[in-house]
C-alpha positions as CSV (number, residue, x, y, z in Angstrom):
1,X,48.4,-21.6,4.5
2,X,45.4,-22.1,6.5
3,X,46.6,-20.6,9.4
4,X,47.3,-17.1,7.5
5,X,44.1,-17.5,5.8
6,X,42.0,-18.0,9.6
7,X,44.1,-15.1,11.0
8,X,42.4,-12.2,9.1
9,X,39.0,-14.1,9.2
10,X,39.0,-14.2,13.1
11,X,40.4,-10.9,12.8
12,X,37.1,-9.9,11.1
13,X,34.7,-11.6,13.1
14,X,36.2,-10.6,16.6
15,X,35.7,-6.9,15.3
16,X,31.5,-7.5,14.2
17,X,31.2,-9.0,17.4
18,X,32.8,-6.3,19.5
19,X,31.5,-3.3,17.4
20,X,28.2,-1.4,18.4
21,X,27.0,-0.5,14.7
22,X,26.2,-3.9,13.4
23,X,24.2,-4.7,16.1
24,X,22.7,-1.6,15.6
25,X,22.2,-1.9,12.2
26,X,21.2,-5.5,12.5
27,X,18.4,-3.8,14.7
28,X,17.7,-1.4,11.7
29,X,17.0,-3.9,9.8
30,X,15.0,-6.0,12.0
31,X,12.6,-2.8,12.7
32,X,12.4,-2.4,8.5
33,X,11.9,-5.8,8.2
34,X,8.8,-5.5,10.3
35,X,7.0,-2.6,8.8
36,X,6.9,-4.4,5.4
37,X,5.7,-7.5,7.3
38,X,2.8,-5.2,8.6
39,X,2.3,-3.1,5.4
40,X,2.2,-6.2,3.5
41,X,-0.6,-8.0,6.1
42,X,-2.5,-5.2,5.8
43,X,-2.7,-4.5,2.2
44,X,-3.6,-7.9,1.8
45,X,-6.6,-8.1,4.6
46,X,-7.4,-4.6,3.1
47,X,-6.9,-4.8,-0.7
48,X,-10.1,-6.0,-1.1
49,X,-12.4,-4.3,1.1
50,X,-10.1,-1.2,-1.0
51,X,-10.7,-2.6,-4.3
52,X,-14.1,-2.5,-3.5
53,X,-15.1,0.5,-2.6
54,X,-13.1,2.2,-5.9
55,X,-15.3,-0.4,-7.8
56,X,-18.3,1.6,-5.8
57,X,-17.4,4.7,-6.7
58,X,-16.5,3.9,-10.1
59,X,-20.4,2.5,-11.0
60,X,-22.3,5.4,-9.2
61,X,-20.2,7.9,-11.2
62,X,-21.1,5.7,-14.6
63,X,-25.1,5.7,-13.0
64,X,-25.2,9.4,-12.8
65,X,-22.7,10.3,-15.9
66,X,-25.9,8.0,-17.7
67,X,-28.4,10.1,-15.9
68,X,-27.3,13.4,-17.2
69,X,-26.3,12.2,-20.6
70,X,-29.9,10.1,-21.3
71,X,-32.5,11.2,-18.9
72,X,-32.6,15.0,-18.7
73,X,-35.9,16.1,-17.8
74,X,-38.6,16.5,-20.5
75,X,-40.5,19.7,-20.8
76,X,-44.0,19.0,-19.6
77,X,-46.6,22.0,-21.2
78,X,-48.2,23.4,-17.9
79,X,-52.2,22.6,-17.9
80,X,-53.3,25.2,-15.8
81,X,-51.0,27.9,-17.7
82,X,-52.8,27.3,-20.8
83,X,-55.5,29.1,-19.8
């Protein structure tokens, strides 16, 4: 029983071995694999230099929406156009 079980299975393994597309898939995936390593590294060194510029932007636009809501210029009476 072991023997027709080891007959297909070496079978299987002598055809990924001799076949091109596994290794180039294996490479594939190696390549992909890679990337996310480097996407990931640099979101994380990143992220926060990121996060803190939105914060940035995020108070001068509340500092000027305040500016324009609360301190519109007055009108100042001109002295010298009273006369």
């Amino acid at each position: 029983m072991l023997r027709t079980l080891s007959r297909p299975l070496s079978a299987l393994i002598a055809f990924f071995r001799s076949s091109d597309e596994g290794q180039g898939l294996a490479e594939y995936g190696l390549i992909l694999t890679l990337i996310a390593i480097v996407a990931i590294i640099s979101l994380i060194v990143i992220g926060g230099q990121v996060s803190k510029m939105i914060s940035n932007v995020a108070v001068v636009k509340a500092r000027i929406r305040y500016r324009v809501r609360y301190l519109r210029p007055t009108t100042v009476a001109c002295v010298t156009c009273a006369s």
